[in-house]
Structures are given as structure tokens and as C-alpha cells.
Backbone as CSV, one residue per row, in Angstrom:
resi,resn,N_x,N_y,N_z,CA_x,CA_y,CA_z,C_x,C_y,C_z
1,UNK,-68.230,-77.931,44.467,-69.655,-77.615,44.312,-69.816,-76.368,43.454
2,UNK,-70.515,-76.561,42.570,-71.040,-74.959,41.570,-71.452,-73.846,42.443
3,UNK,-71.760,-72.826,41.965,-72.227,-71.523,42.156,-73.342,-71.663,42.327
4,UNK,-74.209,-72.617,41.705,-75.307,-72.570,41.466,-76.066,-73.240,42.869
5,UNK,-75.199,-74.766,42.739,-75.910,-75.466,43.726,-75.192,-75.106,45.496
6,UNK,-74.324,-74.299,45.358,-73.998,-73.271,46.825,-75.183,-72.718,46.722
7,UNK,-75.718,-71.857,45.952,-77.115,-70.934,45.837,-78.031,-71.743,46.546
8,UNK,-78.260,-72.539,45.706,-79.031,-73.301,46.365,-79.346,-74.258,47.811
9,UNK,-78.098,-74.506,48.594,-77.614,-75.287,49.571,-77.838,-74.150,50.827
10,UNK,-77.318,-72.447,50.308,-77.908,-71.440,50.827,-79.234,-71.015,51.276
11,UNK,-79.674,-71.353,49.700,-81.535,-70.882,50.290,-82.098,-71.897,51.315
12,UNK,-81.992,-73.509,50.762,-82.569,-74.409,51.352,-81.977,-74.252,53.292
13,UNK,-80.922,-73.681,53.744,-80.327,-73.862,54.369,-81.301,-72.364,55.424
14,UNK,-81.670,-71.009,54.516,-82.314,-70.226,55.239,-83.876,-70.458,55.492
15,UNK,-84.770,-71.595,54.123,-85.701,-71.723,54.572,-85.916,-72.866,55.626
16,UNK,-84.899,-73.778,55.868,-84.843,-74.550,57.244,-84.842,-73.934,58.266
17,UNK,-83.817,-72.572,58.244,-83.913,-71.529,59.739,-85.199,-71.470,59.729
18,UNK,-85.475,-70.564,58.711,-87.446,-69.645,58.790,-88.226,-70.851,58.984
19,UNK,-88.390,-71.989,58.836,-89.154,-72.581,59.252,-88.837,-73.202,60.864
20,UNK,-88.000,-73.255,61.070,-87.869,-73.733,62.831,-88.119,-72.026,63.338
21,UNK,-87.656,-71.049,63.027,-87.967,-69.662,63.827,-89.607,-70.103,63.897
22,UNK,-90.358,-70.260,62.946,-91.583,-70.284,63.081,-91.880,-71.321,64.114
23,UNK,-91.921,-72.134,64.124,-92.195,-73.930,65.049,-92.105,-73.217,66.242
24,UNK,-90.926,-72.989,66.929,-90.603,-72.095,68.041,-91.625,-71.038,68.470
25,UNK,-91.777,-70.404,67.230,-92.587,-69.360,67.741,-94.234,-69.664,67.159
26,UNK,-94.760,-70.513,67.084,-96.263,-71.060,66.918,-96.726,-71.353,68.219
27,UNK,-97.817,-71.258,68.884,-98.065,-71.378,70.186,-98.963,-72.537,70.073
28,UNK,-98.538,-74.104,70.717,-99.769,-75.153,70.694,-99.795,-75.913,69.288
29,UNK,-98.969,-75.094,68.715,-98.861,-75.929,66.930,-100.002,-75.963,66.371
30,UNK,-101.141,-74.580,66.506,-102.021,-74.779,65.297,-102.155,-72.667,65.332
31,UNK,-102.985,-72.752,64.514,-103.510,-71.407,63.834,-102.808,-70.546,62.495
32,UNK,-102.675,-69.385,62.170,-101.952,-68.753,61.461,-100.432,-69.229,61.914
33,UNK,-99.807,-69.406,62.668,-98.678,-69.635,62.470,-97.816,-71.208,62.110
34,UNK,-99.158,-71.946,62.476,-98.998,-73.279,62.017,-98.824,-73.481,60.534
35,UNK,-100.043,-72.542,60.080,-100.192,-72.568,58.489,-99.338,-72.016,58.220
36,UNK,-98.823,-70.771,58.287,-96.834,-70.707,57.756,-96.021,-71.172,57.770
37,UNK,-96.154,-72.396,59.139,-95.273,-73.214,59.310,-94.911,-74.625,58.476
38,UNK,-96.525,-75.403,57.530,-96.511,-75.622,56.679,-96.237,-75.000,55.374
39,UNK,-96.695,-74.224,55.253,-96.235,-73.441,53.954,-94.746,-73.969,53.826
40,UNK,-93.692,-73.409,54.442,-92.293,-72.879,54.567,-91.761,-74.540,53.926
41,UNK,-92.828,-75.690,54.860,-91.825,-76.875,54.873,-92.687,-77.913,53.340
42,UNK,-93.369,-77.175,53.277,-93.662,-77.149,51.464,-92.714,-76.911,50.401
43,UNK,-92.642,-75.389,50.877,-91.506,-74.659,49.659,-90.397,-75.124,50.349
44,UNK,-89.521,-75.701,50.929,-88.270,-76.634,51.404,-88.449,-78.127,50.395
45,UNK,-89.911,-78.428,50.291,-89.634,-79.906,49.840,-90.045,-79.908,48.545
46,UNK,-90.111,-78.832,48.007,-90.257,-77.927,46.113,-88.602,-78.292,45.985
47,UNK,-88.227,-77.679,46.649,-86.737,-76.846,46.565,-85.564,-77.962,46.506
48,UNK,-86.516,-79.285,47.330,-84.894,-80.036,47.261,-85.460,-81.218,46.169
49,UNK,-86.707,-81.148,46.138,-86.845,-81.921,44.673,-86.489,-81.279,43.170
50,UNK,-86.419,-79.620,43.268,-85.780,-78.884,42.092,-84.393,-79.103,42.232
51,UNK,-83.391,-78.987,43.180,-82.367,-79.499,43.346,-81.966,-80.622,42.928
52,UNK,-82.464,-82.213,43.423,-82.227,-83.286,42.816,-82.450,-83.367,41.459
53,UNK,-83.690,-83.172,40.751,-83.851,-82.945,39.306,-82.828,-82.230,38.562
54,UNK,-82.344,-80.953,39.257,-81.258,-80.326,38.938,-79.838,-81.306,38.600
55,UNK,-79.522,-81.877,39.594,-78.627,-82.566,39.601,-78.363,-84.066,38.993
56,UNK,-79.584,-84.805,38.748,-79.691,-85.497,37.595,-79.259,-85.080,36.289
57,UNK,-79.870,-83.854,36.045,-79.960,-83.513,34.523,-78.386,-83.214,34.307
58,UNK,-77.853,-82.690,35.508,-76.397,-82.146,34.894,-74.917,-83.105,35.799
59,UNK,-75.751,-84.239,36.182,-74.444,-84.713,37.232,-73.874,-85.288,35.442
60,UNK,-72.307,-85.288,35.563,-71.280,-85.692,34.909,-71.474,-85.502,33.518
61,UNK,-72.172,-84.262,33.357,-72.156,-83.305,32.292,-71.954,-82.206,32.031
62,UNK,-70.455,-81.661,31.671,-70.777,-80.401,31.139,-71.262,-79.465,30.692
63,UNK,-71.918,-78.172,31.155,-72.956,-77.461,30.001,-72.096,-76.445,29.661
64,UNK,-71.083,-75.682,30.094,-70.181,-74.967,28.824,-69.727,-75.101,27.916
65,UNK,-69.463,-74.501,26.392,-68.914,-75.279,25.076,-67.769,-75.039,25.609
66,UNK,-67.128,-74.329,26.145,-65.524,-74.136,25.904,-64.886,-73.189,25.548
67,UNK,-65.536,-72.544,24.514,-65.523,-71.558,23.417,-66.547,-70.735,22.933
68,UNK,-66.402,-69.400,23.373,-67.464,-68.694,23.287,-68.016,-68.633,21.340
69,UNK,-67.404,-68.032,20.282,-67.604,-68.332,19.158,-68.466,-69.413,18.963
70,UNK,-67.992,-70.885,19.715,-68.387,-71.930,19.497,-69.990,-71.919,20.161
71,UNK,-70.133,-71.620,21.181,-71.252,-71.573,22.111,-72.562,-70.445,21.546
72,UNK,-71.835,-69.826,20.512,-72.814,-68.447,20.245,-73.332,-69.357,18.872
73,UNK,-72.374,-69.711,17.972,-73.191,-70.688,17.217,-73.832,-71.787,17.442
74,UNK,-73.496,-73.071,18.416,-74.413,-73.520,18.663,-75.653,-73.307,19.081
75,UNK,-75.160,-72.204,19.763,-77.197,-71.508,20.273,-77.642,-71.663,19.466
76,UNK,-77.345,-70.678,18.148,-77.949,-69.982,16.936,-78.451,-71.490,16.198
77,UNK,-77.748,-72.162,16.156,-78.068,-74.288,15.810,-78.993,-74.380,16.071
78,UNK,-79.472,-74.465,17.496,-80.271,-75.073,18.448,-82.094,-74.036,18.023
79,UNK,-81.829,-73.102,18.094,-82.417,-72.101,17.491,-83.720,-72.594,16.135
80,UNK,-82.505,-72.843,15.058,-82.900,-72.740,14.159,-83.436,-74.371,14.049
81,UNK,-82.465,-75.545,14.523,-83.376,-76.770,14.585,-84.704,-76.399,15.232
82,UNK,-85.158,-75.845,16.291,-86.475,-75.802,17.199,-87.768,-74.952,16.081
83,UNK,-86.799,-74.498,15.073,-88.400,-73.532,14.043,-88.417,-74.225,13.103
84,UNK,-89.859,-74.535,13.349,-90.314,-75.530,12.146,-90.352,-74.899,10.799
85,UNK,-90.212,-73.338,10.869,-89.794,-73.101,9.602,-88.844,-72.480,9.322
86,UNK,-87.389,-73.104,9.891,-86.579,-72.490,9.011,-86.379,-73.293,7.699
87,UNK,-85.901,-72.458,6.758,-85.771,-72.733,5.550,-84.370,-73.053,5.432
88,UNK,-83.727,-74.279,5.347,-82.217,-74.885,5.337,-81.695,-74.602,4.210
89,UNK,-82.486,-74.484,3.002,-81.650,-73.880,1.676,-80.903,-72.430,1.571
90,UNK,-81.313,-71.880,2.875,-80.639,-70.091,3.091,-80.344,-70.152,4.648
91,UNK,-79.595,-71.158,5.436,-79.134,-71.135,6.461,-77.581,-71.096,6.339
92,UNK,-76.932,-70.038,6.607,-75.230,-70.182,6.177,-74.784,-69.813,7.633
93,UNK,-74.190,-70.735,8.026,-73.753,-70.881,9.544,-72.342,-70.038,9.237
94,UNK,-71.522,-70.322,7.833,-70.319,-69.838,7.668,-70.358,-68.286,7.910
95,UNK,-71.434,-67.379,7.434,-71.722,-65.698,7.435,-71.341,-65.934,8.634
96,UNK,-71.699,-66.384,9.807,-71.790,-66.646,11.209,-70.933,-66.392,11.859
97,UNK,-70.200,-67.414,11.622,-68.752,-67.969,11.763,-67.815,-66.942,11.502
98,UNK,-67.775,-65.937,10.151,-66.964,-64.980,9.435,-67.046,-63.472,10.281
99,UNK,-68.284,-63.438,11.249,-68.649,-62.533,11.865,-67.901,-62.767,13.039
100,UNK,-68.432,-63.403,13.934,-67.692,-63.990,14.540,-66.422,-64.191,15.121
101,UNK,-65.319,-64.311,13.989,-63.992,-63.998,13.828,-63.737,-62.387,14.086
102,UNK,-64.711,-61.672,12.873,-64.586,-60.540,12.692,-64.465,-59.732,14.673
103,UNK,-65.569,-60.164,15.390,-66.239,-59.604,16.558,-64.233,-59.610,17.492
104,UNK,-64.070,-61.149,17.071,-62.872,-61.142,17.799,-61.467,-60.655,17.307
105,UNK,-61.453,-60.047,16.356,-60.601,-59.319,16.231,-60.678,-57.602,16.387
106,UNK,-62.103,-57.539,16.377,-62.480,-56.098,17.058,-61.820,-56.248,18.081
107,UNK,-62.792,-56.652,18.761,-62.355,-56.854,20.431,-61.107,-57.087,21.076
108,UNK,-60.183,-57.586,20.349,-58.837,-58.232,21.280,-57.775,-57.397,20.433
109,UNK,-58.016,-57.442,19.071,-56.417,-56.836,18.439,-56.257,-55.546,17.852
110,UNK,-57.773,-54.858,17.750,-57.884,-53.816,17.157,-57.347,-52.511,18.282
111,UNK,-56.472,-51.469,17.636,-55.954,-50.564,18.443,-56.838,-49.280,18.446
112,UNK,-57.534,-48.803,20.030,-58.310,-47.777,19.685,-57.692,-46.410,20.665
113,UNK,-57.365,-45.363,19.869,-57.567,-43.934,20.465,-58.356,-43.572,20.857
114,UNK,-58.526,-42.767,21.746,-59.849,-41.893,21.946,-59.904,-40.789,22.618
115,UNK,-60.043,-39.746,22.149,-59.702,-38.466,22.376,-61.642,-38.014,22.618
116,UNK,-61.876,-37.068,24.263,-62.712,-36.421,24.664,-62.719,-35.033,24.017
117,UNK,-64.384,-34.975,23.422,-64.586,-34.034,23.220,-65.570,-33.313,24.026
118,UNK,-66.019,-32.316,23.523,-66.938,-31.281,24.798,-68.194,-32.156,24.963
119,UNK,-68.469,-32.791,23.868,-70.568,-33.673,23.443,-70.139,-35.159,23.331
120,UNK,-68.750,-35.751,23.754,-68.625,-37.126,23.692,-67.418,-37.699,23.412
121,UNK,-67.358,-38.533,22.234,-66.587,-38.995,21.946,-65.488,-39.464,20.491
122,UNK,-64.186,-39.093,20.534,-63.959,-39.384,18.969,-62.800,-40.388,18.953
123,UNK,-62.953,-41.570,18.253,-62.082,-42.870,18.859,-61.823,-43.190,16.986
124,UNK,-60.213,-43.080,17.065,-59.916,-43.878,15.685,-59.165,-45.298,16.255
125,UNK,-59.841,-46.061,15.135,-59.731,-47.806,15.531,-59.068,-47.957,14.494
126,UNK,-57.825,-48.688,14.701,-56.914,-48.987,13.652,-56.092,-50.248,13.516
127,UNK,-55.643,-50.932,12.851,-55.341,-52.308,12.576,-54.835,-52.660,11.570
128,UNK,-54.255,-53.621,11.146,-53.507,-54.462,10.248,-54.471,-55.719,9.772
129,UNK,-54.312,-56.208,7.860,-54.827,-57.349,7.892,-56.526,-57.407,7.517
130,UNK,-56.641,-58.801,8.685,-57.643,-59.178,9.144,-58.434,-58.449,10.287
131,UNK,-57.540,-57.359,11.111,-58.090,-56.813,12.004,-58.998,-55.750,11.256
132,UNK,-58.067,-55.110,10.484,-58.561,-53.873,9.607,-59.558,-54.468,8.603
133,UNK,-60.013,-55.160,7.880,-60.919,-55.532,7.480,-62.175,-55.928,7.979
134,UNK,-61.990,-56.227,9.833,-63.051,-56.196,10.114,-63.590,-55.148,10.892
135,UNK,-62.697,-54.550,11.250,-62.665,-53.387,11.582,-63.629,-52.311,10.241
136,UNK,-63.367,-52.461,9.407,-64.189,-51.115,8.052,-65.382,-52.292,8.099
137,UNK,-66.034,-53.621,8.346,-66.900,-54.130,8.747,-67.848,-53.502,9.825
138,UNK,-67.127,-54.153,10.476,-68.488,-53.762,11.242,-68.236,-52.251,12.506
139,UNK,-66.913,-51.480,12.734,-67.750,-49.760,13.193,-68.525,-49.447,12.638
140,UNK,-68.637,-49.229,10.634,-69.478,-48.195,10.584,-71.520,-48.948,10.380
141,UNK,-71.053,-49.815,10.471,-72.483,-50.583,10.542,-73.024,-50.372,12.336
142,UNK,-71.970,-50.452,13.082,-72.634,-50.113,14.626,-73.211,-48.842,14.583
143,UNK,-72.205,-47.697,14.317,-72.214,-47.136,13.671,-73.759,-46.825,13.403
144,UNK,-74.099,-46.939,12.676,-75.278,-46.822,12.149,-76.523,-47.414,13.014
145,UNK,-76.391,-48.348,13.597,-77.673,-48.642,14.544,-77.295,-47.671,16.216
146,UNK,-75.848,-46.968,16.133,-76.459,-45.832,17.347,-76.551,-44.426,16.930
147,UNK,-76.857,-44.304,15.602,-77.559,-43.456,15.428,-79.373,-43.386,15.319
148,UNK,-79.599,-44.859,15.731,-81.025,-44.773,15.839,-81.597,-44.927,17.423
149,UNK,-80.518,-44.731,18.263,-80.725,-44.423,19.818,-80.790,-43.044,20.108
150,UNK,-80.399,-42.527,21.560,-80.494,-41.224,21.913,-79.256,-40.698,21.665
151,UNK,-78.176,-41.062,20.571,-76.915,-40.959,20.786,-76.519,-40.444,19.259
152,UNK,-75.690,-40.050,18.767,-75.415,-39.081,17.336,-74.328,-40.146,17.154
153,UNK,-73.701,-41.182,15.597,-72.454,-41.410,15.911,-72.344,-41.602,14.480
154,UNK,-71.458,-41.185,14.043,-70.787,-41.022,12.517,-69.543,-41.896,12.530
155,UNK,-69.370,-42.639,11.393,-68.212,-43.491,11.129,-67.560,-42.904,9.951
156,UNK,-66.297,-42.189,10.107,-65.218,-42.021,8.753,-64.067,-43.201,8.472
157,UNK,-64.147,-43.146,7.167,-63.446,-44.437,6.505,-61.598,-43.563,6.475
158,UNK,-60.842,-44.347,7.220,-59.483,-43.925,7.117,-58.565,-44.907,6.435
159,UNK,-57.446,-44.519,5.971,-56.821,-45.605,5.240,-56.463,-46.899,6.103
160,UNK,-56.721,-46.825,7.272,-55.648,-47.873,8.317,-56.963,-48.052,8.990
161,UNK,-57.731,-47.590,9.707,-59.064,-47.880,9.828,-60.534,-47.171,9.418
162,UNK,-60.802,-46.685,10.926,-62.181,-45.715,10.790,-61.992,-45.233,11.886
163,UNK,-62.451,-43.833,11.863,-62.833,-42.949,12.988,-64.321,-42.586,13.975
164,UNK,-64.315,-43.059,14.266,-66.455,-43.373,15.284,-66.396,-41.762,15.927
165,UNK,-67.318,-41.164,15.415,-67.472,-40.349,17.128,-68.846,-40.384,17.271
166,UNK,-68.671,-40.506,18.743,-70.497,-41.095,19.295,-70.678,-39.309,20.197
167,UNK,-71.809,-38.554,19.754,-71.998,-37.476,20.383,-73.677,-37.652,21.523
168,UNK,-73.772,-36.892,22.108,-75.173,-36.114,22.687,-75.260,-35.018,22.918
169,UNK,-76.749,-34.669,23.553,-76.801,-33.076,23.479,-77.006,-32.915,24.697
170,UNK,-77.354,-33.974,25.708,-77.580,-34.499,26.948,-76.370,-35.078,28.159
171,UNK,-76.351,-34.084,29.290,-74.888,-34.286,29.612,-74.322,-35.346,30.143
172,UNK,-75.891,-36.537,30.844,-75.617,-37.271,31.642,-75.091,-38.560,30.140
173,UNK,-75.364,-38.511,29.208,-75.418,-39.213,28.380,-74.163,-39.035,27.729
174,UNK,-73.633,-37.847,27.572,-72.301,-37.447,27.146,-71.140,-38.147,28.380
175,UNK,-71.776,-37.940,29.542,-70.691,-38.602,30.695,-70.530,-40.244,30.344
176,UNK,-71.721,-40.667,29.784,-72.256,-42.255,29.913,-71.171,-42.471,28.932
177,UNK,-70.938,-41.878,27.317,-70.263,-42.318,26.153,-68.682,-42.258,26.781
178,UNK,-68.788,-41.403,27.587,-66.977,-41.150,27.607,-66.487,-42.337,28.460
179,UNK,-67.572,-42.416,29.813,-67.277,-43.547,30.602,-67.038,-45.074,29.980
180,UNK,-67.978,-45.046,29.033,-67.926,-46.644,28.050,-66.433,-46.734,27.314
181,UNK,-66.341,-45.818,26.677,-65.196,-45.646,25.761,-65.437,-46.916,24.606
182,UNK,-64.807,-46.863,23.922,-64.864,-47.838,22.633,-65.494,-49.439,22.779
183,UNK,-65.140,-49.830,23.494,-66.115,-51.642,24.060,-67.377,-51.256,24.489
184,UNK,-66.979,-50.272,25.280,-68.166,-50.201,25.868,-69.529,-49.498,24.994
185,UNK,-68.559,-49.205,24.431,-69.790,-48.458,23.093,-70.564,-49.451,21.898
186,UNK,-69.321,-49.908,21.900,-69.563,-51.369,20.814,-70.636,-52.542,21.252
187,UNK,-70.627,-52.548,22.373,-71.535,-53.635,22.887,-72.971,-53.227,23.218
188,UNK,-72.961,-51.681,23.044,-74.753,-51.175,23.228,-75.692,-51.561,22.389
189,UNK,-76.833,-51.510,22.996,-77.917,-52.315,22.052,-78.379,-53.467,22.066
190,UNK,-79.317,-53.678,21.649,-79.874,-55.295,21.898,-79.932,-56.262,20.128
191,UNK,-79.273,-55.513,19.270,-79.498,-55.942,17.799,-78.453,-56.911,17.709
192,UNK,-77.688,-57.170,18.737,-76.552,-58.420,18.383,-77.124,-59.405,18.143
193,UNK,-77.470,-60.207,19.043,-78.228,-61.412,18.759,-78.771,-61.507,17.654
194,UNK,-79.921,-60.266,17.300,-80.782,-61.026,16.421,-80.219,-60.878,14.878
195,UNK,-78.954,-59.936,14.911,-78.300,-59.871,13.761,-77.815,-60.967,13.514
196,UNK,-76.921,-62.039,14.716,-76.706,-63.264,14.108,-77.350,-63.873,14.171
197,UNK,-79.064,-64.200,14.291,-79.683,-65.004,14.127,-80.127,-65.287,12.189
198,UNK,-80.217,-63.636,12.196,-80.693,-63.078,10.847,-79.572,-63.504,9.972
199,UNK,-78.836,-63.607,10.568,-76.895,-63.483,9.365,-77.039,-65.347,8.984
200,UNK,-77.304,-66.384,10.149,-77.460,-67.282,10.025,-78.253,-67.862,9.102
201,UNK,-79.555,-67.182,9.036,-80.750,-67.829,8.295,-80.059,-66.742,6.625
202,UNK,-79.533,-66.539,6.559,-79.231,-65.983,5.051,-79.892,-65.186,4.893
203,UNK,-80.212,-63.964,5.676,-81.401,-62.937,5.473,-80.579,-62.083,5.186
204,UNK,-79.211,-61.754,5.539,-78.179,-60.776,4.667,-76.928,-61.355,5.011
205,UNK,-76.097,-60.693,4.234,-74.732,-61.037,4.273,-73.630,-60.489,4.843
206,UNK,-72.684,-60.843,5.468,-71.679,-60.197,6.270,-71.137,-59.237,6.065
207,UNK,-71.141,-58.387,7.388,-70.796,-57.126,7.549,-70.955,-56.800,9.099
């Protein structure tokens, strides 16, 4: 059984209690407690018709792709089929795709230092290849969108990678950068998404 429909087997299972606690405790089976007592066995018979519907839609179907890469572009698919105006002559799924790669070689192969300073943080990210290329990609472009938060962060170009340091002037915020350390820094912000939505529709090009 899923996570989901335990959740669910749960609730339905506490609003059956709350509704017999009530029955029990209604005196003669009418007044205010009668009417809660309907209520309850209302929202019970919502709940197991959202359930069955539930379970139609997904009995002996998978809804995970498999593959996250894979799953982040199909969204971005699904997306762009549903707007009646995207424009298909500047939709490049490949920018996408190239990012994409890029994200996962940040994330898994790229080697990061990171040495505490008094206001934060100074982390050189370094790599070989394909790592290092996406690496001078996309730090100093993050880079650049947390310097438009409450946070100071400069990207230097090194021969083997780049050096990030993310500062504040604010201590609880200086504790916050050190605690994140490099992923955790990388993943702030809400501009992911719509950068690959934007990267998709050909509104700029990879980086």
C-alpha cells in the first residue's frame, strides 16, 4: 500500500472513531450533536469516494518517471503543451537537457572546500572535464542571483574551478550560510524552475 493511501486509510479510519465518539455521546439522536454527527459521516463518504477516484486514476499505473532529469523535463513538456502560446519555433528542450547534465555534475562530482570565515562563507569548487565546465557555468551565475537576496556572494574564476564566497552582516544569517555549506547554498531561491522553464522556451541560452 502507498504512503499516500496509508494517509488516507488513517484519516478515514480517525473520522470513523470521531464519528461513533459522537453517536455515543448524542443524547436521543437529535440536536447539535446529531448534526455533527451527520456532518462527520458526510465528510467519511467525501473521503472514500476521493479515495476510490483516487485509485481508479492510478490503479496499475505508475506516476514516477524514474529519472529525475527525465521527470524535470517532462514537466517542463507538459507545461509548455498546456500554453496556448508557446511559440515551438524557440522551444529547445536540448538547452534543457545540457543544463540538466550540467546540475548533475555540480551536484554529485564536483569537489568542494570550504573554509569559515568570520561573515560566512568561502568554498572553492573544483573539477575535471565536464564537471569543470559546468562548474564555471553555472556558480558564478548562482552566484549572481544571491547577490540579489539578503546575502553578499562573489564568484572568482580559478584555473580548475571557481571560488563562491557567500557573506552577511547579520549573524543569524551568517550561522544559516555556514550551516548550508555549498548544496545547501546552491539550492536557495525560487529562480530554478522558472529558469528552466525560460531555458526551454529559448528565452536564453545555457549557462
Amino acid at each position: 500500500m502507498s504512503i499516500s493511501r496509508k494517509a488516507g486509510v488513517a484519516a478515514l479510519g480517525l473520522l470513523a472513531a470521531t464519528g461513533y465518539a459522537v453517536a455515543q455521546m448524542s443524547p436521543g439522536g437529535s440536536g447539535p450533536m446529531q448534526d455533527h454527527q451527520q456532518m462527520m459521516q458526510k465528510m467519511m463518504q467525501q473521503h472514500m469516494q476521493c479515495m476510490g477516484e483516487h485509485g481508479m486514476m492510478n490503479a496499475g499505473q505508475p506516476s514516477m518517471p524514474g529519472q529525475g532529469a527525465f521527470g524535470a523535463i517532462q514537466e517542463v513538456v507538459r507545461i509548455l503543451e498546456a500554453d496556448a502560446n508557446t511559440d515551438w519555433s524557440k522551444v529547445n528542450i536540448s538547452a534543457l537537457r545540457e543544463h540538466l547534465i550540467d546540475m548533475n555534475e555540480v551536484t554529485l562530482k564536483a569537489v568542494a572546500n570550504e573554509r569559515k570565515l568570520d561573515n560566512g562563507l568561502e568554498i572553492t569548487v573544483t573539477g575535471e572535464g565536464r564537471t569543470l565546465e559546468a562548474i564555471k557555468r553555472m556558480v558564478p551565475a548562482h552566484a549572481r542571483e544571491l547577490s540579489k537576496t539578503v546575502w553578499n556572494a562573489t564568484a572568482e574564476d580559478l584555473p580548475n574551478g571557481v571560488k563562491l564566497v557567500v557573506t552577511s552582516n547579520d549573524a543569524q544569517q551568517v550561522l544559516k550560510i555556514k550551516a548550508l555549506g555549498f548544496m545547501g547554498i546552491m539550492v536557495q531561491g525560487a529562480h530554478h524552475q522558472l529558469h528552466h522553464l525560460a531555458m526551454a522556451k529559448g528565452e536564453f541560452g545555457l549557462h
